[in-house]
N, C-alpha and C positions, 0 to 999 in steps of 0.2 A: 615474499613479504613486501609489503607498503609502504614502509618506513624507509621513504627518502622525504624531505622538504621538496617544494615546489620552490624554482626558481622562480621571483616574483615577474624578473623582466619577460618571462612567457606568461603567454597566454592562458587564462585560467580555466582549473578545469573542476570539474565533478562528478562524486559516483550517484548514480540514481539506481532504487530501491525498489523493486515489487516488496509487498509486506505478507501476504498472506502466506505462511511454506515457506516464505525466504528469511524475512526477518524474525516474525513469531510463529509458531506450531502449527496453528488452530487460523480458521476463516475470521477476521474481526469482528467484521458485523454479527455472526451468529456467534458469539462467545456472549456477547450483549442480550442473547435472545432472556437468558430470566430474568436479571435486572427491567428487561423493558415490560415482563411479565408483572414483575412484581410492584412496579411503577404503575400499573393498571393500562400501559398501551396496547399490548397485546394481550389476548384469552392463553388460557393453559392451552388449547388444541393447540395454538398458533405455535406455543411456547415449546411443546410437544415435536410439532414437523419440522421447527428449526434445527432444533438437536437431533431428528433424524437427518435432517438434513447434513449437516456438520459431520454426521460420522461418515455419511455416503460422502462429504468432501474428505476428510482423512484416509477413509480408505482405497481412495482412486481419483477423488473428482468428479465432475458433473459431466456427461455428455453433453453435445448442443441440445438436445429436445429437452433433458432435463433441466438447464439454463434457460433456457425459454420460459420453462411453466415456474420454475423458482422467479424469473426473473418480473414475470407478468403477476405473481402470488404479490411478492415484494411492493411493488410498485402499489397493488390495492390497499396494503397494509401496513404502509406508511405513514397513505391520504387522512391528512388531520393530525397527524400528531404534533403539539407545540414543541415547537423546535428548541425553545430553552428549555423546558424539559427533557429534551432527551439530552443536549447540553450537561445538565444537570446529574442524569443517572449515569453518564459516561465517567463524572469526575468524580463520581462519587467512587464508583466501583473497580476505577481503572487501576487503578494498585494492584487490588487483590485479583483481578481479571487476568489484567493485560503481563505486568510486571513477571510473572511464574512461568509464561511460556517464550519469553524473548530467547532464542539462539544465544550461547554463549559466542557462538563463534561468529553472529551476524552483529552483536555489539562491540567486538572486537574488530570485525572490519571498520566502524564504524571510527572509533577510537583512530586505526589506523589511518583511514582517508585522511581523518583530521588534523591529525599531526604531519600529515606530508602537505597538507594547505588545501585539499580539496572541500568543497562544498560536500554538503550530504542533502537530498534529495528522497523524500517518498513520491510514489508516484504509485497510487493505488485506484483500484474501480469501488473499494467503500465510500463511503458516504464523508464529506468532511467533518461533520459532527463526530465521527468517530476517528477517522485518522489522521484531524490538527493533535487534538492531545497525545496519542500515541508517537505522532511526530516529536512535539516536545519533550515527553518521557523519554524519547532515545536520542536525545538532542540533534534532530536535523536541523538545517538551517532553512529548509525550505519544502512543502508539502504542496502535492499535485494531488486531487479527488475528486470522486464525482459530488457534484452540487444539484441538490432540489432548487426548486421554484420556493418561494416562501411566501404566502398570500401576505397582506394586508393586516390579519388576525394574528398572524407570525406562528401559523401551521403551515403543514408540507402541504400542498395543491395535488400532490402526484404526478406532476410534469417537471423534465428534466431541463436544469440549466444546461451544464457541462455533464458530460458524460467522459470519463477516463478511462479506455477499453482498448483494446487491439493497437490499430495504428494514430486513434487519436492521442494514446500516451506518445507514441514518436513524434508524433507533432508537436506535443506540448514541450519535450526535449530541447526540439530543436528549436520551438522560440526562446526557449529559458539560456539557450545556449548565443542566439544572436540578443536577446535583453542584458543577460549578464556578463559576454563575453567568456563563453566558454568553446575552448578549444577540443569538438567533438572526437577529433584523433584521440586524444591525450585522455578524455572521458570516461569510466568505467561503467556497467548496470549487472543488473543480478536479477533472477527471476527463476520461477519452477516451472513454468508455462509455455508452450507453443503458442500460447495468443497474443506474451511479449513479444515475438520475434521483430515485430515490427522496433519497437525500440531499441533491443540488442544489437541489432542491425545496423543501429544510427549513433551507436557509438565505436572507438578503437578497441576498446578492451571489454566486450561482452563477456558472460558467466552464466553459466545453467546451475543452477542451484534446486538439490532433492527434485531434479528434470520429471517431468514425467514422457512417458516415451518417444514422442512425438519432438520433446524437445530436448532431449539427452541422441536420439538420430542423428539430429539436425547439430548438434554443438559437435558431435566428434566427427560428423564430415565435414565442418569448417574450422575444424581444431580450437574450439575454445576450451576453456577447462569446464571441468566439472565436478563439482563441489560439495559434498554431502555435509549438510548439519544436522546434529542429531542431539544437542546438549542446549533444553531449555532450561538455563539457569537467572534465579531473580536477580535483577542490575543491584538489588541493596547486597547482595554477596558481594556483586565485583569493584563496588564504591572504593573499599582500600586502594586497587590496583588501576584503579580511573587516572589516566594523565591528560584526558582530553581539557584545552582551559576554557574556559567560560566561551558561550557559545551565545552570538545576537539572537536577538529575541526573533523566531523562527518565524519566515513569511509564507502566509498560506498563496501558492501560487498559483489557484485551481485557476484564475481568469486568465491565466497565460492556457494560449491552445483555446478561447473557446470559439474562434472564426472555423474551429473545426467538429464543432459540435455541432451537426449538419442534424436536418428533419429527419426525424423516425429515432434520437437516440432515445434511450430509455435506462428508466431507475436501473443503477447494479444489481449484479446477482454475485452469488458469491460462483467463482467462475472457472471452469473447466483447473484442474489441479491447481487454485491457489492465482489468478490472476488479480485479486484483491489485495 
């Protein structure tokens, strides 16, 4: 268990978050695929391949060739959309969306880090339109995502700012960690993905969480634990038993990490078991 305080005279520390498998059920970005349907940005077809899409993530993940063509489909079928709209249909919807598949047991860590003094940290490859607010819904203090370009018109361009994927989330870690003074020994992260390992790696107390094979391997031959969630229950259920107290108003941190947002990144996909 978690439940120690952080001594203040050390060094601070924080747990950082894959969301996709770890913290909620379901891929983010394609949990949004009707609402953006029924918003008029996307056609039914489009609306259609997401949700198959999503079930081939629940049921295994994406290979790399299937990441690729999700990831190239994505990027076309974003180009143009008003960004305060999609703003708009995230806030709208994210209750009855998001709320229903949070981990009982990933709000509970959640609860825990906090009481023991640590920061709480998303660090996803969705989009940040979609995982600021899910951030705040699960009260982190600080959110890492990938970012569009935003033309002038204040539509998506389909060129990527920041990209948060493999080792550029370890990078953004470890600025967050020399910006804010965090002591990366002392650190925690959690993920279901082999393509976190770069981050897991970069803190003391990594976690594979619902692993998929590749990285449930790799965690018991460096002995880290691993952790099966399986209880999405809505946060208005566990409000009674919330002791976490008021939480600063959560910093979006995507511009931490982007000197490593190097030529060739591109729009997220929703990514091999849950890297979102």
């Amino acid at each position: 268990m978690l439940w120690v305080v952080e001594n203040h005279s050390l060094p601070r520390a924080a747990a950082f978050f894959d969301l996709d498998k770890t913290v909620i059920a379901k891929s983010s970005t394609l949990t949004f695929s009707k609402s953006f349907y029924q918003g008029g940005l996307i056609s039914r077809r489009a609306a259609l391949r997401t949700a198959y899409a999503q079930f081939v993530f629940l049921a295994g993940g994406l290979d790399h060739d299937q990441m690729e063509r999700m990831r190239e489909y994505l990027s076309s079928l974003c180009r143009g959309w008003n960004v305060q709209q999609v703003r708009e249909i995230v806030a709208e919807t994210l209750h009855d969306l998001i709320d229903p598949i949070i981990y009982d047991e990933a709000a509970s860590l959640v609860e825990e880090h906090h009481a023991a003094g640590r920061d709480v940290v998303i660090v996803s490859t969705s989009g940040a339109e979609v995982v600021e607010p899910i951030g705040e819904l699960l009260g982190a203090d600080r959110v890492v995502a990938t970012r569009m370009v935003v033309g002038e018109d204040g539509c998506f361009t389909g060129e990527v700012e920041y990209y948060a994927y493999g080792p550029t989330k370890a990078e953004a870690v470890r600025e967050l960690a020399a910006s804010e003074g965090y002591d990366l020994e002392r650190c925690y992260a959690y993920s279901d993905s082999a393509t976190d390992l770069p981050m897991l790696r970069t803190v003391g107390h990594p976690h594979a969480v619902n692993p998929d094979r590749a990285l449930r391997r790799e965690a018991l031959a460096r002995g880290w634990p691993v952790l099966e969630f399986r209880r999405p229950v809505p946060l208005k259920k566990r409000l009674p038993s919330l002791s976490v107290p008021p939480r600063p108003a959560l910093v979006a941190a995507a511009a931490v990490g982007a000197a490593a947002a190097t030529a060739g990144l591109v729009w997220y996909a929703s990514r091999r078991r849950g890297t979102a």
